[in-house]
LOROVO-975475 format. One record per residue (C-alpha): x, y, z; residue in three letters; residue number from 1. Coordinates in pm, 1 decimal. Example, Ala and Ser with C-alpha at 12.3 -4.5 7.8 and 13.67 -1.06 7.14 Angstrom:
BEGIN
c1:c2:c3:res:n
1230.0:-450.0:780.0:ala:1 $
1367.0:-106.0:714.0:ser:2 $
This chain:
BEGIN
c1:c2:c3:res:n
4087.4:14501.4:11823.3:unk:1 $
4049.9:14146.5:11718.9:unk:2 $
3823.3:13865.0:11864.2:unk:3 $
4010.6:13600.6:12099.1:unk:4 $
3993.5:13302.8:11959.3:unk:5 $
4048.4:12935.4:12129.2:unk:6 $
4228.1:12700.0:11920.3:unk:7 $
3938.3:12521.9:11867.2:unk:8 $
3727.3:12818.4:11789.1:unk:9 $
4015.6:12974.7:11617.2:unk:10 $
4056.5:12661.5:11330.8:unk:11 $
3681.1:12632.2:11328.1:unk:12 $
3608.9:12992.1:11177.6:unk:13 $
3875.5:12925.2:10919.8:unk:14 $
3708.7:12537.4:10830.9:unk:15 $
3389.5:12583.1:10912.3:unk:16 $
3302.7:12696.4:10548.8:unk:17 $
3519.3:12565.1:10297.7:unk:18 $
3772.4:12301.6:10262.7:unk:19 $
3856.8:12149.6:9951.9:unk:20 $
3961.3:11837.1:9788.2:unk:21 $
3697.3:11572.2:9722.6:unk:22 $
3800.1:11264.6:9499.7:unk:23 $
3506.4:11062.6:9391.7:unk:24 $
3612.9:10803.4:9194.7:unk:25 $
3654.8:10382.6:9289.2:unk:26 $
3962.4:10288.5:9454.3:unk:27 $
3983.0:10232.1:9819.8:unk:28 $
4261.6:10376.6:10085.4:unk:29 $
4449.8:10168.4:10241.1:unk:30 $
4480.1:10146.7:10584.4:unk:31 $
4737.4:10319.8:10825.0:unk:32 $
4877.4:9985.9:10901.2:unk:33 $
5004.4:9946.4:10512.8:unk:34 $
5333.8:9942.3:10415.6:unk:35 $
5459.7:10245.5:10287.7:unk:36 $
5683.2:10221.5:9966.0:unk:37 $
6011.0:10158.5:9986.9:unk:38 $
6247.3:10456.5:9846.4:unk:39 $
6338.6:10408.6:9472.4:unk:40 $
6036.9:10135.4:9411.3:unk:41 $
5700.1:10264.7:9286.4:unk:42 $
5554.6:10042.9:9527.2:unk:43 $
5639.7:9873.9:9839.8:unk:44 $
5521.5:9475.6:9756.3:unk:45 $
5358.3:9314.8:9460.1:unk:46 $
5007.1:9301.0:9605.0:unk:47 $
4925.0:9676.7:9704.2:unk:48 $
4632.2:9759.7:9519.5:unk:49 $
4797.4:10073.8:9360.3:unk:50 $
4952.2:9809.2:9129.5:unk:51 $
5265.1:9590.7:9040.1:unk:52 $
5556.6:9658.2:8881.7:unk:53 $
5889.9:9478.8:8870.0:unk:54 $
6164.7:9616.7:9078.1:unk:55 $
6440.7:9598.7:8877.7:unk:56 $
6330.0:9897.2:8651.6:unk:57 $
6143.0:10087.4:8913.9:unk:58 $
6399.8:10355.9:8908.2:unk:59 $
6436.0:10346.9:8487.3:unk:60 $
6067.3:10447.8:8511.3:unk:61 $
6062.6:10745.8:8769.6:unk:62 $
6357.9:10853.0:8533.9:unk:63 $
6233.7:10843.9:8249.2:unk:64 $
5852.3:11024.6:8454.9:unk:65 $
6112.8:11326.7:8535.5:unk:66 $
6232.1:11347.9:8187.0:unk:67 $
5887.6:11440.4:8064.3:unk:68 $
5803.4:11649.6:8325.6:unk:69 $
5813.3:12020.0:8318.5:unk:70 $
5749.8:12075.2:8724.1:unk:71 $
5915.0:11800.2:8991.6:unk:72 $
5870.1:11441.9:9097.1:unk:73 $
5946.7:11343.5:9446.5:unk:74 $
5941.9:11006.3:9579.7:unk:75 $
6031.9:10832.8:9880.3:unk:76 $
6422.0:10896.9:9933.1:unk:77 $
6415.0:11180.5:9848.3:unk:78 $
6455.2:11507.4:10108.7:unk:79 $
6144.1:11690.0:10017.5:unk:80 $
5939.7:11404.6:10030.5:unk:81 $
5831.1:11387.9:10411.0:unk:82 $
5703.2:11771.1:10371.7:unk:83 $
5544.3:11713.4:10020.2:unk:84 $
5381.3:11462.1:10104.1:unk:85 $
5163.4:11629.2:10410.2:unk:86 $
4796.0:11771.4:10398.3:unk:87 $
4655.7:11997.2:10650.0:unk:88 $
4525.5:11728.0:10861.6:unk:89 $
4783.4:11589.5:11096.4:unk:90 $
4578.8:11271.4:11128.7:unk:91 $
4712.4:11130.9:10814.7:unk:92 $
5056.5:11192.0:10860.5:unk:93 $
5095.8:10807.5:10847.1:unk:94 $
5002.6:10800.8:10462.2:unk:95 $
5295.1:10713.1:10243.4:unk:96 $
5192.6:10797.4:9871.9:unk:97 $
5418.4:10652.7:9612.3:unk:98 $
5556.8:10992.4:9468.6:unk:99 $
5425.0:11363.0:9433.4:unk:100 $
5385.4:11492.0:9092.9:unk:101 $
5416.3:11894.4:9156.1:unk:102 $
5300.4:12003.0:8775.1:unk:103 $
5386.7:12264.9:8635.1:unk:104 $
5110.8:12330.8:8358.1:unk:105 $
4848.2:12051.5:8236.1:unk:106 $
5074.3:11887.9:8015.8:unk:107 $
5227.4:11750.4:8317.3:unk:108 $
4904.6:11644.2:8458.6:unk:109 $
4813.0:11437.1:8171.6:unk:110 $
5170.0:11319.2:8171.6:unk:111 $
5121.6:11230.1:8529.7:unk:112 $
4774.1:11067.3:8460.6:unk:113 $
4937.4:10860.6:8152.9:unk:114 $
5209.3:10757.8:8365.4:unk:115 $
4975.2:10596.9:8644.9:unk:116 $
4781.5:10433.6:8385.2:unk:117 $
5099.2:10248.3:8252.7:unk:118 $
5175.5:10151.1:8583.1:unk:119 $
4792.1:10064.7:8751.4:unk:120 $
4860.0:10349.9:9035.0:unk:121 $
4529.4:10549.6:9147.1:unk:122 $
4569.7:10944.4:9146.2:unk:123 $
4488.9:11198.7:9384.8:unk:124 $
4475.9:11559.7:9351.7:unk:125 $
4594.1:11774.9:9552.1:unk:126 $
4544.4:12201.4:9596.3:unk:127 $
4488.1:12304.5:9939.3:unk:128 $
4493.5:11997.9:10147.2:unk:129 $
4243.5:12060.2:10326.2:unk:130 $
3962.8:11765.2:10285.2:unk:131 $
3806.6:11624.9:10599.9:unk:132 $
3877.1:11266.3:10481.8:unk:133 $
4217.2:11334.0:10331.6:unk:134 $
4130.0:11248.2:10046.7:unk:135 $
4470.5:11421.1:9850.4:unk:136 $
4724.3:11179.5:10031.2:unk:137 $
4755.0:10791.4:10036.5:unk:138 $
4993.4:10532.2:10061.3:unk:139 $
5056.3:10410.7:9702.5:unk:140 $
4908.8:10696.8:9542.8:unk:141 $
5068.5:10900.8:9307.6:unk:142 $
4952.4:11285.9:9394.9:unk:143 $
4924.1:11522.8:9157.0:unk:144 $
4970.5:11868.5:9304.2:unk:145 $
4811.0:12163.7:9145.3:unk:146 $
4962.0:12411.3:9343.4:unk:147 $
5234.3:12514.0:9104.4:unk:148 $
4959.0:12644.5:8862.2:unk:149 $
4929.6:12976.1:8983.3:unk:150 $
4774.2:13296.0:8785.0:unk:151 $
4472.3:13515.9:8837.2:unk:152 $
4308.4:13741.3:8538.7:unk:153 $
4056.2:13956.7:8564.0:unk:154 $
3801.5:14130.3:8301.7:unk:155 $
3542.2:14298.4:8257.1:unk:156 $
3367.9:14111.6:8571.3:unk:157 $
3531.6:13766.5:8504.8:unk:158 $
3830.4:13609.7:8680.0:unk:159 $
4064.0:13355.4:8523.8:unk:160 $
4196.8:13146.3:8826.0:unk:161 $
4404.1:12896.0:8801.9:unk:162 $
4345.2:12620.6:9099.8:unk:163 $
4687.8:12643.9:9255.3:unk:164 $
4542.8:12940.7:9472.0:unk:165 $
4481.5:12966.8:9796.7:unk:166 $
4090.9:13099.2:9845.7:unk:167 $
4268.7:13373.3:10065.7:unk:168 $
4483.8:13478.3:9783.9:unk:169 $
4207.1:13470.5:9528.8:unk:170 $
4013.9:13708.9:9730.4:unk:171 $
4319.3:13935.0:9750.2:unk:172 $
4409.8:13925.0:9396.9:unk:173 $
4035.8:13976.0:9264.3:unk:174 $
4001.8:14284.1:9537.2:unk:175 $
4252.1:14455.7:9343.4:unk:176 $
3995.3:14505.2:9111.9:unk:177 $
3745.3:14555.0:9315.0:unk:178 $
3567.4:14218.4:9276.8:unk:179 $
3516.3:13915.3:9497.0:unk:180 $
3361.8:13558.5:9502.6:unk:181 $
3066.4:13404.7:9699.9:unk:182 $
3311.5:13211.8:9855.1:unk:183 $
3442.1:13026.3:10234.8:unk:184 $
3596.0:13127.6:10507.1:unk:185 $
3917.9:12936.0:10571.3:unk:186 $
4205.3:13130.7:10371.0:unk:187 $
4451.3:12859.1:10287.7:unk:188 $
4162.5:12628.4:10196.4:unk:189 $
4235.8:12579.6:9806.6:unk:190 $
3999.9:12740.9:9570.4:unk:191 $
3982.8:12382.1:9321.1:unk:192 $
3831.2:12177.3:9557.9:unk:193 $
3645.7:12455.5:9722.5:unk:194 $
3439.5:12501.3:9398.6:unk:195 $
3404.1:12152.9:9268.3:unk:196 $
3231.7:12055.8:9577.1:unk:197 $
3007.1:12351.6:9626.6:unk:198 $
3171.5:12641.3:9832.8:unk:199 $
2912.8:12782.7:10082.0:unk:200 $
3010.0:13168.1:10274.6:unk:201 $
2868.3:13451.9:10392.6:unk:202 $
2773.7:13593.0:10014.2:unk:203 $
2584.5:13259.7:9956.3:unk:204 $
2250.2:13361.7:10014.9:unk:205 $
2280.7:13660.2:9792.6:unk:206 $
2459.3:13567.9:9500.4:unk:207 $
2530.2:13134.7:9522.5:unk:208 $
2786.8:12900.4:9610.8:unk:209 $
3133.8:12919.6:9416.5:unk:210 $
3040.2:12658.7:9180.4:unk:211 $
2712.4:12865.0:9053.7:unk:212 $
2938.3:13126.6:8947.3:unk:213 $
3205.0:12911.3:8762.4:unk:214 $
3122.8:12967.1:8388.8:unk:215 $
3415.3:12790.5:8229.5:unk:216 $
3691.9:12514.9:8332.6:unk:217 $
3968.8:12337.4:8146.0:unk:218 $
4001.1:12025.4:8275.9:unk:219 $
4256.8:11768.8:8235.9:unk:220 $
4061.6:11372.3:8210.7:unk:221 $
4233.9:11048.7:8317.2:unk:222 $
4285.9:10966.0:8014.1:unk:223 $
4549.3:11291.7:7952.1:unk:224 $
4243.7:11461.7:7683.3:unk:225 $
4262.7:11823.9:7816.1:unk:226 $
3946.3:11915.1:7726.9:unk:227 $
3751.6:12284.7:7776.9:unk:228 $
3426.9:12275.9:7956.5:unk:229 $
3112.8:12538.2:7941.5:unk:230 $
2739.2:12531.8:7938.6:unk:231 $
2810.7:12457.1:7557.5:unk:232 $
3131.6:12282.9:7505.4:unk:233 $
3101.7:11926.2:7723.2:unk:234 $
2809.3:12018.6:7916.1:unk:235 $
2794.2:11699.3:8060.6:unk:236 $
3139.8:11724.6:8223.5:unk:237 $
3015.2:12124.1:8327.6:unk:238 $
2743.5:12011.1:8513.1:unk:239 $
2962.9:11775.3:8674.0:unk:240 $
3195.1:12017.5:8792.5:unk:241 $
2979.6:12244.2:8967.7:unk:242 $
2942.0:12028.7:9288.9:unk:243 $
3047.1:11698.3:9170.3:unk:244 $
3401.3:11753.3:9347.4:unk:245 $
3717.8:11601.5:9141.2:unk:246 $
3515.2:11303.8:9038.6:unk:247 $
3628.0:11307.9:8671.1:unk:248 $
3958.6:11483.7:8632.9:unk:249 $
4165.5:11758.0:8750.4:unk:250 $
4135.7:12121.5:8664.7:unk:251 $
4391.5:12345.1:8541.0:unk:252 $
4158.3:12643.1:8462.5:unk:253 $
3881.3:12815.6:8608.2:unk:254 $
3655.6:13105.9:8482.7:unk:255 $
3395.6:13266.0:8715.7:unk:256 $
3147.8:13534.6:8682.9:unk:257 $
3274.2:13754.7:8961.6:unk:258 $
3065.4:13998.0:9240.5:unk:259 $
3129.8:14331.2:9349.4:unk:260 $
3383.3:14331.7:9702.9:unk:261 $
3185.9:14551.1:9980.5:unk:262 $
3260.5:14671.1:10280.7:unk:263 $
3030.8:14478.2:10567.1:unk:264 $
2923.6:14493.6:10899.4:unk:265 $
3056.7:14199.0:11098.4:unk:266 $
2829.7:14085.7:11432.8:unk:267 $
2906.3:13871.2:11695.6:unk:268 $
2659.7:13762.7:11927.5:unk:269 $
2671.0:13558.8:12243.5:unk:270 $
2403.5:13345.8:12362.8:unk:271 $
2347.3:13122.5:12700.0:unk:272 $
2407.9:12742.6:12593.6:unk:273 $
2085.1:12641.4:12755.4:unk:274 $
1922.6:12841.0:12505.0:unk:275 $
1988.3:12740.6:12192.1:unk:276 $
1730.2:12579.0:12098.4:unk:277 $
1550.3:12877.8:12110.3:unk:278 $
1842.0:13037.8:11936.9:unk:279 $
1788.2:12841.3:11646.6:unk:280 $
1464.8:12874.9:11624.3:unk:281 $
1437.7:13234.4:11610.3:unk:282 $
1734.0:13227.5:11312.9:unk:283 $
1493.7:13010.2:11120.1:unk:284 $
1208.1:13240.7:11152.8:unk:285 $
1444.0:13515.8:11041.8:unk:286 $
1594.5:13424.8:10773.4:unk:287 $
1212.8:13351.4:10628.8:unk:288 $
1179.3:13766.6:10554.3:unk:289 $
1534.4:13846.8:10575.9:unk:290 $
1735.8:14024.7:10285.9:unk:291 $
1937.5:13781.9:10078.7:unk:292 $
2224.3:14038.2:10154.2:unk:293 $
2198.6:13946.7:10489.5:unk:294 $
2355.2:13623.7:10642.3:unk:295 $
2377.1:13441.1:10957.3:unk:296 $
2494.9:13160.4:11129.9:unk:297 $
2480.9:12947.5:11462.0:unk:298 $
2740.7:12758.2:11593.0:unk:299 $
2749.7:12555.2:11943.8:unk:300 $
2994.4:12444.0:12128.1:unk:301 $
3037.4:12127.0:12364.8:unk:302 $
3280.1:12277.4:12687.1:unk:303 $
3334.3:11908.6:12742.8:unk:304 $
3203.5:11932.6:13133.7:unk:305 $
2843.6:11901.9:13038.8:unk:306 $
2726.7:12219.8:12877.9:unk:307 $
2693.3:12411.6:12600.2:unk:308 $
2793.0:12788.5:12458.3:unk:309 $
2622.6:12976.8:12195.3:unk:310 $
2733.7:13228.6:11942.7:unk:311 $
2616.1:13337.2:11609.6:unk:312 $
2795.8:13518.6:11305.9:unk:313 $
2593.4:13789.2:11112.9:unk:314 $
2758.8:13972.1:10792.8:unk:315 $
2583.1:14272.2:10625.2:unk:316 $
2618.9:14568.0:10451.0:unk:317 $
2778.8:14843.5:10646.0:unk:318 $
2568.9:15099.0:10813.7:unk:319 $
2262.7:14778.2:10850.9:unk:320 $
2471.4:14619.5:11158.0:unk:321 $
2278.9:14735.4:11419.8:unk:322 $
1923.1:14735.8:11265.8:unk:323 $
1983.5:14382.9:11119.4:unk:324 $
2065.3:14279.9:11504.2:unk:325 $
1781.0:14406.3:11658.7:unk:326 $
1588.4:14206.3:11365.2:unk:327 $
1786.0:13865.9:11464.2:unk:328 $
1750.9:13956.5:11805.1:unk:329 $
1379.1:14008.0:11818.8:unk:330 $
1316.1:13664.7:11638.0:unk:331 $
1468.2:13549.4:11901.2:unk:332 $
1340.2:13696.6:12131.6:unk:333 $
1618.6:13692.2:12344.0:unk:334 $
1920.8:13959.9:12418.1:unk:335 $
2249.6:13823.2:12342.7:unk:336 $
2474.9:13794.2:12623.8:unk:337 $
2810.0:14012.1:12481.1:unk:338 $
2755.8:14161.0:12108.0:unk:339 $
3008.4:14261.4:11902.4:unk:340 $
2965.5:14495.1:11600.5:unk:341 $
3201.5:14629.7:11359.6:unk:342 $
3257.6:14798.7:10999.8:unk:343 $
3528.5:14606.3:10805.6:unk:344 $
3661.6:14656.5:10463.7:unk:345 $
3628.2:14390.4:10173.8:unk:346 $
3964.3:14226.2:10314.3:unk:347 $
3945.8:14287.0:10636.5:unk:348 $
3610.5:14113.3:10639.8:unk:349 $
3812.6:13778.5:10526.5:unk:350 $
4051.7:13800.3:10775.7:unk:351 $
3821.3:13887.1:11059.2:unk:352 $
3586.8:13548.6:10959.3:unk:353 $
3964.7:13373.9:10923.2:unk:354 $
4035.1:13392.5:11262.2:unk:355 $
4220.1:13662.8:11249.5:unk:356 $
4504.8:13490.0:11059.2:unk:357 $
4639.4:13383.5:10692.3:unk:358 $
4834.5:13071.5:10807.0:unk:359 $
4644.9:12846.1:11049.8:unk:360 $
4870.1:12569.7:11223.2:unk:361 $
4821.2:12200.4:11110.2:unk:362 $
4579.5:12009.0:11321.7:unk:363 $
4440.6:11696.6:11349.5:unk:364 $
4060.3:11672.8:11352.1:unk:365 $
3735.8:11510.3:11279.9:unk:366 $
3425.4:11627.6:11093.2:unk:367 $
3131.0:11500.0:10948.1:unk:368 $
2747.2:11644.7:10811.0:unk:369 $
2403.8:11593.6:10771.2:unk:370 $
2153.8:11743.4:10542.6:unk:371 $
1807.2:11822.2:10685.7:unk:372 $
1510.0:11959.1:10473.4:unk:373 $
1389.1:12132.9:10767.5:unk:374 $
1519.5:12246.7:11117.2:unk:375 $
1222.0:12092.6:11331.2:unk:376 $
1196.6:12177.9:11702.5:unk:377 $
1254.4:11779.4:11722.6:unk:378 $
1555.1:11815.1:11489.3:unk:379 $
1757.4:12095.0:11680.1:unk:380 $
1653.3:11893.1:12024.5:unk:381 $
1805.8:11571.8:11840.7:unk:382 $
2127.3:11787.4:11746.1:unk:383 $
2157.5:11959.7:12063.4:unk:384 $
2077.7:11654.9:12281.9:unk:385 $
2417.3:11475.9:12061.7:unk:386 $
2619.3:11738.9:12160.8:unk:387 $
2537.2:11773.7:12537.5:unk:388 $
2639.3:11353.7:12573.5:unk:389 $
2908.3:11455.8:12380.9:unk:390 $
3004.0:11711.4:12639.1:unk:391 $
2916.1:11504.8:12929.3:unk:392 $
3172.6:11247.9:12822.1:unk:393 $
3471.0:11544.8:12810.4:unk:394 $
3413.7:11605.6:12459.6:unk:395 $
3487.1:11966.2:12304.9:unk:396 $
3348.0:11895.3:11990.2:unk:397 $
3110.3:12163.5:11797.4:unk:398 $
2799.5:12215.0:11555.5:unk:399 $
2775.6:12440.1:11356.6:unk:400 $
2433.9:12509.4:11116.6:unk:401 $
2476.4:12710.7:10817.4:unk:402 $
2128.4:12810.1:10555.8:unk:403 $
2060.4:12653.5:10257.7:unk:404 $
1851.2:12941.0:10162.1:unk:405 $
1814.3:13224.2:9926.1:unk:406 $
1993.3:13234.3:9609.2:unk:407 $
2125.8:12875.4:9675.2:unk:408 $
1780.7:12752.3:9583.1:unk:409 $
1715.6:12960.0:9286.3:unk:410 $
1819.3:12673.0:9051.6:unk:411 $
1667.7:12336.1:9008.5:unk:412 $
1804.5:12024.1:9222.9:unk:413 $
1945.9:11904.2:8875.7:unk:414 $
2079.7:12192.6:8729.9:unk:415 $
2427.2:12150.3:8862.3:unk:416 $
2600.9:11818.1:9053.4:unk:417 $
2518.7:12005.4:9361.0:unk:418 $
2176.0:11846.0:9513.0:unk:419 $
2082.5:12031.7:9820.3:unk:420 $
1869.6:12309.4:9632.1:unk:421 $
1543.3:12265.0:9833.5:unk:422 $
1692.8:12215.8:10195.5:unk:423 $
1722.8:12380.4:10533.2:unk:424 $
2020.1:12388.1:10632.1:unk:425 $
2368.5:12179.4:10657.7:unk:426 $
2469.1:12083.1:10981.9:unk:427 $
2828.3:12014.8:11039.7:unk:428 $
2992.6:11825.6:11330.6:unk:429 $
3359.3:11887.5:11448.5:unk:430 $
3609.3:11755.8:11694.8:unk:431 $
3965.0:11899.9:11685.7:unk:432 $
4275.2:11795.5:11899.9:unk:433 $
4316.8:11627.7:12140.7:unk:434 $
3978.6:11486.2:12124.9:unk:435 $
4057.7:11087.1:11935.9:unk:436 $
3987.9:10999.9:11612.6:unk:437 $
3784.1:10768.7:11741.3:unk:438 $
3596.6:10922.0:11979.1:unk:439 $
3492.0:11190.0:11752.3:unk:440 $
3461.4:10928.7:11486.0:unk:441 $
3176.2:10753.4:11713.9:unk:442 $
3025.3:11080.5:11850.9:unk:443 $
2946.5:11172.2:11427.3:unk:444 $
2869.7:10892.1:11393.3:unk:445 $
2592.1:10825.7:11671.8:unk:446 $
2462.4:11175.8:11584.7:unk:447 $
2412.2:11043.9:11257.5:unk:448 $
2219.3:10772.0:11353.6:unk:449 $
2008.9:10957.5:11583.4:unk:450 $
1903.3:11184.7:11304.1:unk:451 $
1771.4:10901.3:11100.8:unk:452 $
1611.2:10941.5:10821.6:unk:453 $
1554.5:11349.8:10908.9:unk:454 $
1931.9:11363.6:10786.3:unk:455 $
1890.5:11337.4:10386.3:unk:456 $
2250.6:11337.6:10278.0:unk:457 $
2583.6:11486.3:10393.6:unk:458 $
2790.7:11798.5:10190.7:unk:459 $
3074.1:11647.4:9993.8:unk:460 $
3305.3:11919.7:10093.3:unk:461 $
3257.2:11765.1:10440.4:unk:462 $
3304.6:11414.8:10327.5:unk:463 $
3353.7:11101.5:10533.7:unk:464 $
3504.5:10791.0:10477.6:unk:465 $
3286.8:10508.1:10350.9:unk:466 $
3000.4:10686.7:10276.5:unk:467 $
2823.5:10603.4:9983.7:unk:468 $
2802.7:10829.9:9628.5:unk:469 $
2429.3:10856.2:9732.8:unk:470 $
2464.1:11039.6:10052.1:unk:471 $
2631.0:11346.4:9886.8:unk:472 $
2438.7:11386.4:9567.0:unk:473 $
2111.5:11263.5:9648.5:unk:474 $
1925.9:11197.5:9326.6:unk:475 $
2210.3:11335.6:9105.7:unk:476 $
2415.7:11012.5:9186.0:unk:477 $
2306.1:10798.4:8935.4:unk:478 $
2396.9:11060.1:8678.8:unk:479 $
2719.3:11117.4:8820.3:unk:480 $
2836.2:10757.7:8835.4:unk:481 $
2726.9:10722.7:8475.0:unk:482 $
2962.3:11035.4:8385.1:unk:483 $
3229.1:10889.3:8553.1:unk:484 $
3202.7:10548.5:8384.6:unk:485 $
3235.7:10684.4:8027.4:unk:486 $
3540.8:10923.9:8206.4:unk:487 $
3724.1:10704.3:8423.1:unk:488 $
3659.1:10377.0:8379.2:unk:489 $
3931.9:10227.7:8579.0:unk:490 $
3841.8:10433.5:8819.2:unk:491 $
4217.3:10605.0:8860.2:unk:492 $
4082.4:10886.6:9082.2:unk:493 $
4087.6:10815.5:9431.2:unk:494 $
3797.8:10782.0:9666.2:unk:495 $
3685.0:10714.9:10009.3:unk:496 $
3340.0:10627.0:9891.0:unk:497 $
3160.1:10347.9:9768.0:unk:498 $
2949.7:10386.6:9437.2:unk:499 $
């Protein structure tokens, strides 16, 4: 029997740990109010920022673009275009990108990257769709979409995957031999993104995020080099790429070190709202002696009248389910209101933490993340205190907390892209439909504010709109915006950041 999941609950345990699609480079998005191109032009007037050309030989050049291409171009006009041009996020359904490169092997994306260089139009990539900010759609854009490079090898512990995947369908092909990645929980999330910016799950305190166990890439640059990446072939560009996000080109190849797929036990447990502080705390003194194999997680939800519920995911190996709870629960040191334990295969695991379900429906929501170095009794009042205003005001939104512990913080701060090595814990906020943009936009945002200077950063696989390169790579930044200076110096990849 599965869990019943709200809708907001439901989307939440597929997003809450992964979602891909980051973008890092200079260019701004334009607003919803811009004009969207016209069909046949490569851009509606002379003075959108995704460049100029002359009308008269607009269609001459998306010709002559399909000529070279192996996989499709679609542009406005045509009938695929309103579908190919959507992301998971229903809130920029209003985005109008110039055309949609779908490639069909790296030669088209360096085609595709050539081509925007000719023609001064920024680039987005595009896998899963799934980034908070949207990052993979704009109006003016051209997107390159990865999800026609498809293909997943495995040997002798290592997996070939190319970034067209869905994570869900990387964990299915790699169980076929047995093996598995310390990866998310949303299963249409795409595995590119996922691992550029991070990728944090329920095998993270054990054996790392995604991007610790990518070995290998070939990456396409915006200058159309297709270049091969490794601790010793462009390390540079390799520490980049494990946590940087897409900031300096577009995969077409990755290689990880694989881990062995294991049946778990799966917990649920229930707690009263008014008590999670308490619930927090005890999680925190837990997780100080518990087994890296063991993970957990606390999530709390705003019922929008006021209050507050409570629940907590725990994932360990089977047979420990019940001795691991008692451990939680005595940290505690209180008894969960309803607790649910079961044994679940390697697969079934990902579908339980899923939701339940492959295919989520497209939403709109809002989400946003701090960074804190500790979770303080003064911290979790702070974040709890957010939430219950938010409630009081009708607001459903969420937090949920997720450890930045075990073998996350084996390496150094500065051994990959990825900064948040000697932290507590990321907090994420969430608001889904039919809570407003704005609302939720001002809720995160307050929260954020409130947090101060405890907040140290934000995760870039959560990313937000404005934010600055600082805020998701801490002391790393510097080093990143010098890569991508020497990479992209035009700054062709999109972002929603400032340097």
């Amino acid at each position: 029997m599965r869990p019943h999941f709200s809708r907001s609950v439901f989307l939440r345990s597929a997003l809450g740990l992964a979602v891909a699609g980051t973008g890092l480079a200079g260019a701004t998005r334009l607003s919803a109010s811009s004009a969207a191109p016209a069909a046949g032009s490569l851009v509606a007037d002379a003075d959108s920022p995704a460049g100029a050309f002359g009308r008269g030989n607009a269609e001459s050049k998306w010709r002559a673009l399909r000529g070279e291409l192996r996989g499709r171009l679609i542009v406005p006009g045509d009938p695929e275009y309103p579908v190919a041009r959507q992301v998971f996020n229903t809130r920029f359904d209003d985005q109008e990108p110039s055309a949609v490169v779908q490639v069909a092997d790296a030669e088209d994306v360096a085609t595709a990257f050539g081509f925007a260089a000719e023609n001064d139009l920024e680039v987005a990539a595009r896998a899963g769709g799934h980034s908070y900010a949207g990052i993979s759609t704009a109006t003016g854009s051209l997107i390159i979409d990865v999800r026609g490079l498809r293909g997943v090898r495995t040997d002798a512990g290592q997996a070939v995957v190319s970034p067209g995947h869905t994570l869900y369908e990387v964990y299915q092909e790699l169980d076929r031999s047995g093996r598995s990645l310390p990866a998310g929980a949303c299963p249409s999330v795409g595995i590119a993104g996922l691992t550029l910016g991070g990728g944090l799950g329920v095998e993270s305190r054990a054996h790392g995020l995604t991007c610790d166990r990518l070995t290998a890439a070939t990456v396409v640059l915006p200058d159309g080099t297709i270049t091969e990446v490794s601790a010793t072939v462009r390390p540079d560009l390799f520490w980049a790429l494990r946590g940087g996000g897409s900031l300096l080109g577009i995969v077409s190849s990755m290689t990880f070190d694989t881990i062995e797929a294991t049946t778990k036990d799966v917990v649920r447990l229930t707690f009263p709202g008014e008590q999670a502080d308490r619930v927090i705390t005890g999680w925190q003194e837990w997780l100080r002696s518990a087994d890296r194999e063991q993970w957990a997680n606390v999530s709390v939800d705003a019922d929008g009248e006021g209050g507050l519920t409570c629940w907590m995911q725990l994932v360990c190996p089977a047979g420990a389910g019940e001795t691991v709870t008692a451990a939680l629960t005595d940290a505690i040191g209180l008894s969960p209101a309803a607790t649910d334990v079961r044994t679940l295969g390697h697969m079934e695991t990902v579908l339980y933490l899923a939701g339940g379900a492959v295919d989520q429906p497209r939403a709109a929501f809002t989400n946003g993340s701090d960074i804190v170095s500790a979770l303080t009794p003064d911290i979790i009042g702070t974040v709890l205190e957010s939430l219950t205003r938010f409630s009081s005001v009708g607001g459903t939104g969420w937090v949920q907390i997720n450890t930045l512990d075990g073998a996350i913080a084996d390496p150094s701060p500065t051994a990959t892209a990825f900064p948040w090595r000697d932290h507590a814990a990321i907090v994420e906020w969430g608001a889904y439909e039919p809570i407003p943009h704005d609302s939720a936009l001002t809720w995160i945002a307050d929260s954020h504010a409130a947090l101060g200077p405890d907040s140290v950063g934000g995760y870039v696989n959560y990313l937000e709109s404005g934010d600055s390169l600082s805020r998701y790579f801490g002391d790393n930044h510097s080093r990143l915006a010098q890569l991508r200076a020497r990479v992209d110096p035009d700054n062709r990849i999109r972002s929603v950041l400032t340097p």
